[in-house]
C-alpha positions in Angstrom: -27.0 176.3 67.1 -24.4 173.5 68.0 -24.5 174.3 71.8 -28.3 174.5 73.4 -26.3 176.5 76.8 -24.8 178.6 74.5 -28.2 179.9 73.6 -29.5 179.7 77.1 -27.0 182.2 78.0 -26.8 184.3 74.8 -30.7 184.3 74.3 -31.3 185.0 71.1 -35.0 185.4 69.9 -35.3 182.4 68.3 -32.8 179.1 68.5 -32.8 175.4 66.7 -30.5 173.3 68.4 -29.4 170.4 66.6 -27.3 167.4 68.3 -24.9 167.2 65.0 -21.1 168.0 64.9 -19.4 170.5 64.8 -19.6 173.0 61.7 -22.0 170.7 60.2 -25.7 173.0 61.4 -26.9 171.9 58.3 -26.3 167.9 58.2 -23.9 166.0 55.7 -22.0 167.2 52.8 -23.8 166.2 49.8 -27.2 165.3 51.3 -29.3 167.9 50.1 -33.1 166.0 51.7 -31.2 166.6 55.2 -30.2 170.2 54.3 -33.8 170.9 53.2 -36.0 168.5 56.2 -33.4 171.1 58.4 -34.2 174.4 56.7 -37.7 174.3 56.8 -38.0 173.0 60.3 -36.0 175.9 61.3 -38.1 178.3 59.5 -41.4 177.0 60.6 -39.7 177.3 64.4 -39.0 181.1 63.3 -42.5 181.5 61.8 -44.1 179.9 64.9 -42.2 181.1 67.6 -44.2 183.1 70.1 -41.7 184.0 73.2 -38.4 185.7 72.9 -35.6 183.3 73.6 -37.6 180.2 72.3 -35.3 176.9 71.8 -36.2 174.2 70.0 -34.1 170.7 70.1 -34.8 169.3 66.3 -35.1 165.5 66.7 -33.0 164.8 63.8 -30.2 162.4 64.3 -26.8 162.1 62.4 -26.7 160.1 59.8 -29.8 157.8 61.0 -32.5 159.7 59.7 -34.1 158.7 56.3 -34.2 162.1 54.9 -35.6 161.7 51.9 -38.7 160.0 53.5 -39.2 163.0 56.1 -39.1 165.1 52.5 -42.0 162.5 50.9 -44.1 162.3 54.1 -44.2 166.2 54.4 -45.5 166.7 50.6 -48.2 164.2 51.1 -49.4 166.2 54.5 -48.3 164.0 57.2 -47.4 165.8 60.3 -43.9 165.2 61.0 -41.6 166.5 64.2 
């Protein structure tokens, strides 16, 4: 979700909220670690998720993020937001 009110008012059962632009939920063109680090954050938040209308802000920023390091970190079993 672009717009965290947006799911306060809607409430669906489970939101992400991601502070990217516009029609870009997923990250960058072409930047397939941020699509993935993205993905499976959002999955573990739907796996994990114990109250209807749960939000969860991602801390991910635009473009300063080093992706591919979140990726590395998370296959060698450090605990990453």
């Amino acid at each position: 979700m672009m717009f965290r009110e947006l799911a306060e008012k809607l409430r669906p059962p489970r939101t992400v909220s991601v502070r990217f632009p516009f029609g870009r939920p997923w990250g960058e063109p072409d930047n397939p670690s941020q699509h993935r680090v993205i993905v499976e954050h959002a999955l573990e938040v739907l796996r994990s998720a114990q109250e209807p209308g749960t939000i969860v802000d991602l801390p991910y920023r635009w473009r300063r993020e080093d992706y591919a390091a979140i990726l590395e970190r998370r296959r060698s079993g450090v605990r990453v937001s």
